[in-house]
C-alpha positions in Angstrom: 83.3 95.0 98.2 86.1 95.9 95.8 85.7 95.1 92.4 87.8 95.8 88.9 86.3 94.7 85.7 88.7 94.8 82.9 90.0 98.1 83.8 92.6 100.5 81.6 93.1 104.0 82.4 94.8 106.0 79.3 95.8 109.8 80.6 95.8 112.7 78.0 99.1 112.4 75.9 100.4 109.4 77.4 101.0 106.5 74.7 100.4 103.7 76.9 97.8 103.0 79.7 98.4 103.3 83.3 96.6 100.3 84.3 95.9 98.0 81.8 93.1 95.7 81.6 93.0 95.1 85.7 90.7 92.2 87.0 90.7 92.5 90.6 88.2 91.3 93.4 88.7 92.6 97.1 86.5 91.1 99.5 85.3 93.1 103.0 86.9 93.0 105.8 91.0 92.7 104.5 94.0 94.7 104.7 95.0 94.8 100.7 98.5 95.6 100.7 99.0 97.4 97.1 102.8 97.5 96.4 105.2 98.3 93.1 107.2 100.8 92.1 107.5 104.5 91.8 104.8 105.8 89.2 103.7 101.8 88.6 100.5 103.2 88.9 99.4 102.9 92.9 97.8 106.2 93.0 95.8 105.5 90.1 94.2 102.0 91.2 94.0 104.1 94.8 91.8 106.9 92.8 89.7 104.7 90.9 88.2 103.3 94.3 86.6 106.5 94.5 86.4 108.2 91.7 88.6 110.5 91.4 89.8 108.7 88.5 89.2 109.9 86.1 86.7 112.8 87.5 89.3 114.7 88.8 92.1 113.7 87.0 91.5 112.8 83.2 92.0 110.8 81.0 89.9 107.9 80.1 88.9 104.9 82.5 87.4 101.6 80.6 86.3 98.4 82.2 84.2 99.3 85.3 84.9 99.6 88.9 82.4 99.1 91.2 82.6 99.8 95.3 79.7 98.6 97.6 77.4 97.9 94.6 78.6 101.4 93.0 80.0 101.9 89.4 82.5 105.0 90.1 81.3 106.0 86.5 78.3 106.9 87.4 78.8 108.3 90.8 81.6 111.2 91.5 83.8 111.1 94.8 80.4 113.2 96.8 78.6 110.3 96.1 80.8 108.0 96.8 82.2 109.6 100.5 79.8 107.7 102.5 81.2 104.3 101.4 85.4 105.6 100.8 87.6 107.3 102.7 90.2 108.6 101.4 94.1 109.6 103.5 96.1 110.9 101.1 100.3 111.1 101.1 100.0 114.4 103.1 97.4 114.2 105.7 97.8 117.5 106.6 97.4 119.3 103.5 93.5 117.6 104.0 92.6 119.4 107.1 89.9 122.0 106.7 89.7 123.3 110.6 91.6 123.9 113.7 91.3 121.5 116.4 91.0 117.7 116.3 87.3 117.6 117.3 86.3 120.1 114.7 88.3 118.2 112.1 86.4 114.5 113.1 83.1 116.3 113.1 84.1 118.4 109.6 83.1 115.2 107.4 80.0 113.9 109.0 78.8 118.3 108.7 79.1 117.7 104.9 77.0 114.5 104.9 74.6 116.4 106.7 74.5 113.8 109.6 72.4 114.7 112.6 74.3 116.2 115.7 73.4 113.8 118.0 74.8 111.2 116.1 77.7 113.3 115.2 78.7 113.7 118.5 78.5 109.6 119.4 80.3 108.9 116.6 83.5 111.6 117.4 83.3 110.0 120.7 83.4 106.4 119.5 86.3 107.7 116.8 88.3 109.9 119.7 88.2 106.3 121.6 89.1 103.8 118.9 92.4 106.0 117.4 93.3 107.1 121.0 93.1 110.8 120.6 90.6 111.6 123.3 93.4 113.6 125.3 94.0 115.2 122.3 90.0 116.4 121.0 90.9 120.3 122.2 94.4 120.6 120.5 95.2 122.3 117.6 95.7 120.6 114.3 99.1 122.0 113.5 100.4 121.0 117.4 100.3 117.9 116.8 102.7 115.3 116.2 103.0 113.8 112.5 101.6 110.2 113.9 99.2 111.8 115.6 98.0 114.0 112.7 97.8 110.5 110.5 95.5 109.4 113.4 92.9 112.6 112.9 93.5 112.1 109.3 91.9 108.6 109.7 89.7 109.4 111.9 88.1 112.5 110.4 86.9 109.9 107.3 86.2 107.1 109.4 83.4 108.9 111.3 81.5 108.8 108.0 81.3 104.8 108.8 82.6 104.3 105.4 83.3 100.7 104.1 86.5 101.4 102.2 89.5 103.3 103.8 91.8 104.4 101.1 95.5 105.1 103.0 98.3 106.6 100.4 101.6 105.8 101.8 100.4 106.6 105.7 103.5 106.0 107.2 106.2 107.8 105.1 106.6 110.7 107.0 106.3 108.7 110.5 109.1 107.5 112.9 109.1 104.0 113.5 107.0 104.6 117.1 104.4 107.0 115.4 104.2 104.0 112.5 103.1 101.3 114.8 100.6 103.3 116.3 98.5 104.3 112.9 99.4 100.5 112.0 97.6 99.4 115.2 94.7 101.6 114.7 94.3 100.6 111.1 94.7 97.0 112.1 92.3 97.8 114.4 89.4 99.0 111.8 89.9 95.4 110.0 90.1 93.1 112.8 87.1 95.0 114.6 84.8 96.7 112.5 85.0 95.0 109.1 86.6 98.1 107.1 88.2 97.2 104.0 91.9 98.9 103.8 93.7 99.4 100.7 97.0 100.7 101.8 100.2 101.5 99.3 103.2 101.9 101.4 107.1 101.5 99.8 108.2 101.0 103.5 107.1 97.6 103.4 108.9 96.4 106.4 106.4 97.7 108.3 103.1 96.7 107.1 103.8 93.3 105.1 102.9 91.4 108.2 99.8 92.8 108.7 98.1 92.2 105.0 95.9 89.8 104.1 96.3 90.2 100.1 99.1 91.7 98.4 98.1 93.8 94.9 101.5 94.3 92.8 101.9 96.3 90.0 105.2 95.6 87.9 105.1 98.8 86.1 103.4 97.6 82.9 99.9 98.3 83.7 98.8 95.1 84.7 98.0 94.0 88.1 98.4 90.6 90.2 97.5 89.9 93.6 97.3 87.2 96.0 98.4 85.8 99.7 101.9 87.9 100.6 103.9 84.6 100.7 103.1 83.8 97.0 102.8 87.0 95.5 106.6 88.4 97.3 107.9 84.8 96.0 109.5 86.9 92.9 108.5 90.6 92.8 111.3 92.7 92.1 110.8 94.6 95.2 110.2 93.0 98.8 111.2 94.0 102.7 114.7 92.8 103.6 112.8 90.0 105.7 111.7 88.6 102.7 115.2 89.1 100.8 116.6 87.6 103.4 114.3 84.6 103.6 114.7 83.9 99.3 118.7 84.2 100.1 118.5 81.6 102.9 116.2 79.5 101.1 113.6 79.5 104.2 110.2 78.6 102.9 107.4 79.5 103.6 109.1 83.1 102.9 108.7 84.9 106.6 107.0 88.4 106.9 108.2 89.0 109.8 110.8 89.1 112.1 108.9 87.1 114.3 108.6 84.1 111.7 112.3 84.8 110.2 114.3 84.2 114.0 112.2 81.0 114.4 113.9 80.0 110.8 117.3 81.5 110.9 119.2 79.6 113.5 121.2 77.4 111.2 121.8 80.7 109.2 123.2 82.2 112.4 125.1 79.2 113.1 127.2 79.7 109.5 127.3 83.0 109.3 129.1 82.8 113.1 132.1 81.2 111.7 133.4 83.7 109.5 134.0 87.6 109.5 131.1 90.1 109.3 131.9 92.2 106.0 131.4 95.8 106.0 127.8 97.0 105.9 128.5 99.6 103.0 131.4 100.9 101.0 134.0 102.6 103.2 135.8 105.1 102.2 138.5 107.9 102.9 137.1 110.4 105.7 138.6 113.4 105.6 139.1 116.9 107.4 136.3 119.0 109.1 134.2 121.1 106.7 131.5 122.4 108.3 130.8 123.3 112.8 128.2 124.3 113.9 128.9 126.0 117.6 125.4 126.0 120.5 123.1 126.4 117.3 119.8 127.6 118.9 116.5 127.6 117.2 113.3 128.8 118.3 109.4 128.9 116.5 107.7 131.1 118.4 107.7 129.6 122.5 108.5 126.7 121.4 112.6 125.7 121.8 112.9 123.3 118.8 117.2 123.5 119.2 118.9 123.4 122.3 122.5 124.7 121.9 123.4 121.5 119.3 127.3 121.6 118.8 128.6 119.4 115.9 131.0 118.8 113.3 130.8 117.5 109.7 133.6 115.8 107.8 134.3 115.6 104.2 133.6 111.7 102.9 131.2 110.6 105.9 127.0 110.1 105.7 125.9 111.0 108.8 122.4 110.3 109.4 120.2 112.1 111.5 117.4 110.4 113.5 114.5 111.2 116.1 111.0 110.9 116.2 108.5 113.3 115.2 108.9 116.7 116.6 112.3 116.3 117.5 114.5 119.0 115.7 115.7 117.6 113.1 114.7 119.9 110.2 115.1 123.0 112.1 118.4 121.9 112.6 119.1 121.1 109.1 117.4 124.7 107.7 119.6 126.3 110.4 122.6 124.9 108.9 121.9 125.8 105.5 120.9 129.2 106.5 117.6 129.8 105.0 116.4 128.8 108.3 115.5 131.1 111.6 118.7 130.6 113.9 118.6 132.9 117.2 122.0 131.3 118.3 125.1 129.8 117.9 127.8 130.0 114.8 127.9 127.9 111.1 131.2 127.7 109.4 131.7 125.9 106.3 134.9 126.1 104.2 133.9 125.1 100.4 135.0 123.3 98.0 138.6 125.7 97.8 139.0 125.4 101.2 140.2 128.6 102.9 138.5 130.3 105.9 135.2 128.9 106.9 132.1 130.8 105.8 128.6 131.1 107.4 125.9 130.2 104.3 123.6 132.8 106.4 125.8 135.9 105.2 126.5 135.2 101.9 124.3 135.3 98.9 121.5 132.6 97.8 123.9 131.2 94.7 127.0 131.1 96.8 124.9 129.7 99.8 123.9 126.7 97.6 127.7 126.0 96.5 128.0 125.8 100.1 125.1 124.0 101.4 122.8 121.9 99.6 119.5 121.2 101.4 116.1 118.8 100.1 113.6 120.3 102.1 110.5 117.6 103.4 108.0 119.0 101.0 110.0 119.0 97.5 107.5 121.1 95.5 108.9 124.3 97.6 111.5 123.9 94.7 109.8 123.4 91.4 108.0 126.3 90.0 107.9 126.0 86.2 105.5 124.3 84.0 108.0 120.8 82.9 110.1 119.0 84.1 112.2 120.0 81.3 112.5 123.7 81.8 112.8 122.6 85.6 116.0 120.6 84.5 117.3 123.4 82.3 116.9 126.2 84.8 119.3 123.7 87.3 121.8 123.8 84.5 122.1 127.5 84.3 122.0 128.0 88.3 124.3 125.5 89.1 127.1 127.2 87.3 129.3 124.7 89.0 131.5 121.7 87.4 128.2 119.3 89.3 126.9 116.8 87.1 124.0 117.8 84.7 120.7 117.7 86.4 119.3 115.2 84.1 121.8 112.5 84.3 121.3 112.8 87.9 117.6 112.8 87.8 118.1 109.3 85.3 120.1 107.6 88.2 117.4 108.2 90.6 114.0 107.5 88.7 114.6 106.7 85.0 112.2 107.7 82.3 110.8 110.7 83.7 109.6 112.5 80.3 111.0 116.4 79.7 107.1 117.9 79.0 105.4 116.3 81.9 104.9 119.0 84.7 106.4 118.5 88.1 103.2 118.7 89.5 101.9 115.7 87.5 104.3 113.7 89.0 104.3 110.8 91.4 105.3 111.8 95.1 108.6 109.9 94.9 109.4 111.3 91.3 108.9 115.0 92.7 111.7 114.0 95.5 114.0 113.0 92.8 113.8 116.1 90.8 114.1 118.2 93.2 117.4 115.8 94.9 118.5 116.2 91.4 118.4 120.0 91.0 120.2 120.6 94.2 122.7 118.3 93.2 123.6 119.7 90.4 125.6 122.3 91.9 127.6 120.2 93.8 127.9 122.3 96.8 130.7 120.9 99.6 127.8 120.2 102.1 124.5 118.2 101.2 121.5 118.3 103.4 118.9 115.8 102.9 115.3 116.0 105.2 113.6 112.8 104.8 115.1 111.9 100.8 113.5 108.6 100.8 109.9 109.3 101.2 108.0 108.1 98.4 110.7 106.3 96.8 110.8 102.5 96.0 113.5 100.3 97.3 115.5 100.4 94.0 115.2 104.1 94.0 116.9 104.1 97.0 119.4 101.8 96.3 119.8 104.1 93.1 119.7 107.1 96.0 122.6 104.9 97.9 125.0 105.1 94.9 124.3 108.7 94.8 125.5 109.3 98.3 128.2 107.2 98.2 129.6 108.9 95.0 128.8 112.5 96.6 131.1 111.1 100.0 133.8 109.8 97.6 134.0 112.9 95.7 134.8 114.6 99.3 131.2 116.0 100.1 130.1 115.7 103.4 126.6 114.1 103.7 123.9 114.3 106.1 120.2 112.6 105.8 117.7 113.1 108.1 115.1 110.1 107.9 113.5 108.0 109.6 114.1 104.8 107.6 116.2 102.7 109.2 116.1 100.2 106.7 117.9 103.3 104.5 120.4 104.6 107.5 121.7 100.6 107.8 122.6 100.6 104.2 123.7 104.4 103.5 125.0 105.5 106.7 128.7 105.8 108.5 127.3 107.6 111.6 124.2 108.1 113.4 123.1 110.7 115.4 119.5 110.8 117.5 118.0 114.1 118.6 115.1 114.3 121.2 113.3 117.5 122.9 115.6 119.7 120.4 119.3 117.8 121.7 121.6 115.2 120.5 121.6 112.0 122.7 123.5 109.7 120.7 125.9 109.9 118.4 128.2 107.3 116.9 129.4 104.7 114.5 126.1 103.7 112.4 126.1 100.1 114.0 126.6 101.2 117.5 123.7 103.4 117.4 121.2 101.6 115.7 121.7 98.2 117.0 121.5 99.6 120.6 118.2 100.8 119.9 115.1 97.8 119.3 113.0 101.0 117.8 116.1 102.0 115.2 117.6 98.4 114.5 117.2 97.2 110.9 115.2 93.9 110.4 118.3 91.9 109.0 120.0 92.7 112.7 116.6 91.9 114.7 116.7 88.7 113.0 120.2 87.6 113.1 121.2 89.2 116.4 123.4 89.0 118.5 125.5 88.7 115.2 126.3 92.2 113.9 124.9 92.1 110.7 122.6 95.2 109.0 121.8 94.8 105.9 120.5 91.7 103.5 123.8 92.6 101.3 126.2 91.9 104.3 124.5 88.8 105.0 124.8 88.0 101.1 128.8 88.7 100.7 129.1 86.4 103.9 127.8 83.3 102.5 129.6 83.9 99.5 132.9 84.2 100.9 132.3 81.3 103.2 131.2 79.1 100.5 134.0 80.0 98.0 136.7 79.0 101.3 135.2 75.8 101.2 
């Protein structure tokens, strides 16, 4: 179906190809997994599938790829959208219309399909994503799974052969997740559709692939069964850590597979203390409460009268699904946000009497309150990353670190002339974490920091935090990467319907919850263990006591 032929692609300026001589043959009918790490060069091999690299991009493509018979040299991304379909990172920035049947039928209007078979196939699409209570609604009520859903479906009712997902479940609670995972599933079990799907989440979609593409970061490209190919990637789920740590072969990929191995794990790891899940430190004094905050968007009441308190040298991670108030929460705390009620006091770095970041300037509101808003390029405005950098330097005027080291910690080798719009999804994030950073500001607010980012990146996003909490900030991430929260996190809080229902000691909350808990805690429960790392320190106390 799929096919790569000695493929490079060289982009204007750049000294060395993105993909690099790429053999690659993907059959019909699989889910091909394509995993590596940020700016490895996913979205290009996910481009070249239908052409828009290099039409759309530049730069020069050699070898040939060829999809359904087609060379994507020869035939431009409108010839090529009755055989791929294409869900990028942001499936709402795709939608051309207003309600969920316009948006199915919008595709199918541009292939000039006949209306009768139009309206069978919207049917047969409303049916097979489970959206048909949903075909009157309006695109921007919807929840973000079920926006990935009409994303899918409004390419799929083109009956194309290829389904192109980029990163489909980054911005999706765990619950939202499995459903778009079901219904892609679904289209390969079913109907025959070839998926290539590049996720960094890959907890929650390794056990569905059939083939596994990984690209190392030097161009080149190898693939195979997801047992083999995860048997020494430098990036795999915490199943698959946790099966090369216990030695378990074959490697599980999935926490179904990994419980049926990891009794005698569990039977060792019973006899000795569970180490911390993270680096503890120091929590001290209050530095920012928030009194019956209220927040509304027009009818709808997106905060409820929340009531909470923020301590110097604690993560706290905020959870929910979808739709649940999180950000509105976190803009109303930082004070750029709409806030119809309640009170925000935060005391600074020098202490004194608390301040509310809404009354005070924009420079002395960031001192106070640092927030990484879900879509990062709301931040970057210049034409490089360099100026971008340089400009975080002269607006911190703050003893932060420079924006650049902290950008280096985050996603290395990011080069000063490229432009922040060039850049990878995950490399955007980091910039902009980086230039809020830098001006160190008492409070740091962080909406969904790990999307797009690799699993190094976030361990490299890990350090920062824990630096930022030993250094006396107080640290809150709202995510729904669990994986993440287990490793990062001293206390969780859940929200639902605009309220806070839970809040507690990280391993309380999580555990408690099967939709929340960590795969390292599915699989070694009831054993109180989160992350690979615990599990790791364990053994090695255990065997060094023998």
């Amino acid at each position: 179906m799929i096919s790569f032929d000695r493929v490079s692609v060289v982009y204007d300026g750049a000294s060395e190809p993105v993909l690099r001589d790429v053999g690659l043959t993907i059959p019909e009918g699989e889910l091909c997994l394509v995993v590596g790490r940020t700016g490895a060069g996913k979205s290009t091999l996910l481009g070249a599938v239908n052409g828009l690299v290099p039409h759309f991009t530049g730069g020069t493509l050699h070898g040939r790829v060829t999809v359904d018979g087609r060379d994507t040299a020869h035939h431009p991304p409108r010839e090529l959208a009755d055989v791929v379909g294409v869900v990028g990172q942001d499936p709402p920035a795709g939608f051309t219309t207003d309600t969920v049947e316009e948006e199915l039928a919008y595709a199918m209007e541009q292939l000039a399909v006949p209306p009768e078979v139009m309206r069978k196939r919207v049917e047969e699409t409303l049916d097979l994503l489970g959206l048909a209570e949903l075909r009157y609604r309006a695109l921007h009520e919807l929840s973000g799974g079920q926006q990935q859903r009409v994303a899918i479906g409004s390419v799929l009712t083109a009956h194309p052969r290829v389904l192109v997902l980029d990163e489909p479940t980054s911005a999706l609670d765990p619950t939202a997740a499995e459903e778009v995972l079901a219904a892609v599933t679904r289209l390969v079990h079913d109907l025959g559709v070839t998926v290539l799907l590049a996720e960094h989440r890959l907890e929650r979609v390794v056990q569905y692939a059939d083939r596994v593409v990984y690209l190392p970061g030097d161009g080149t490209v190898r693939d195979g069964l997801p047992a083999e190919v995860f048997r020494d990637t430098a990036i795999a789920p915490p199943v698959v850590d946790l099966g090369r740590l216990a030695g378990w072969e074959p490697l599980p990929l999935s926490v179904r597979d990994a419980r049926r191995a990891a009794a005698p794990l569990r039977g060792e790891l019973a006899a000795h203390p569970v180490p911390p899940p993270r680096r503890t430190g120091a929590v001290g004094g209050t530095v920012l409460t928030a009194e019956r905050i209220v927040v509304r968007h027009g009818p709808v009441l997106a905060v409820r009268e929340v009531s909470l308190y923020l301590r110097a040298g604690e993560v706290t991670a905020l959870m929910g699904r979808n739709g649940s108030g999180k950000s509105s929460l976190l803009w109303a705390l930082q004070g750029s946000g709409p806030r119809q009620g309640g009170t925000v006091g935060t005391t600074g770095a020098s202490g004194g009497k608390p301040v509310d970041p809404k009354r005070v300037s924009a420079a002395e509101a960031r001192r106070l309150v640092g927030l990484v808003p879900q879509t990062p390029t709301d931040l970057l405005y210049l034409d490089t990353v360099g100026a971008e950098l340089a400009q975080s330097d002269r607006d911190a005027a703050a003893p932060g670190p420079e924006t650049r080291a902290v950008l280096d910690r985050l996603a290395p080798g990011i080069p000063d002339g490229l432009h922040p719009r060039d850049l990878s999804e995950g490399q955007k994030l980091s910039l902009v974490l980086a230039v809020q950073l830098a001006a160190a500001p008492r409070v740091v607010l962080l909406d969904e920091p790990t999307r797009g980012l690799d699993y190094r990146a976030k361990e490299a996003l890990i350090g920062v935090v824990d630096r930022l909490a030993a250094e006396g900030h107080a640290v809150v991430v709202s995510t729904h990467d669990v994986e993440f929260v287990a490793a990062a996190a001293d206390r969780v809080m859940v929200m639902a319907e605009g309220e806070v229902v839970a809040d507690g000691p990280t391993a309380e909350v999580i555990t408690a919850s099967p939709t929340f808990a960590p795969q390292t805690a599915k699989v070694l429960a009831p054993l109180p263990y989160l992350t690979v790392r615990q599990v790791g320190s364990a053994l090695d106390a255990a065997r060094a006591a023998r």
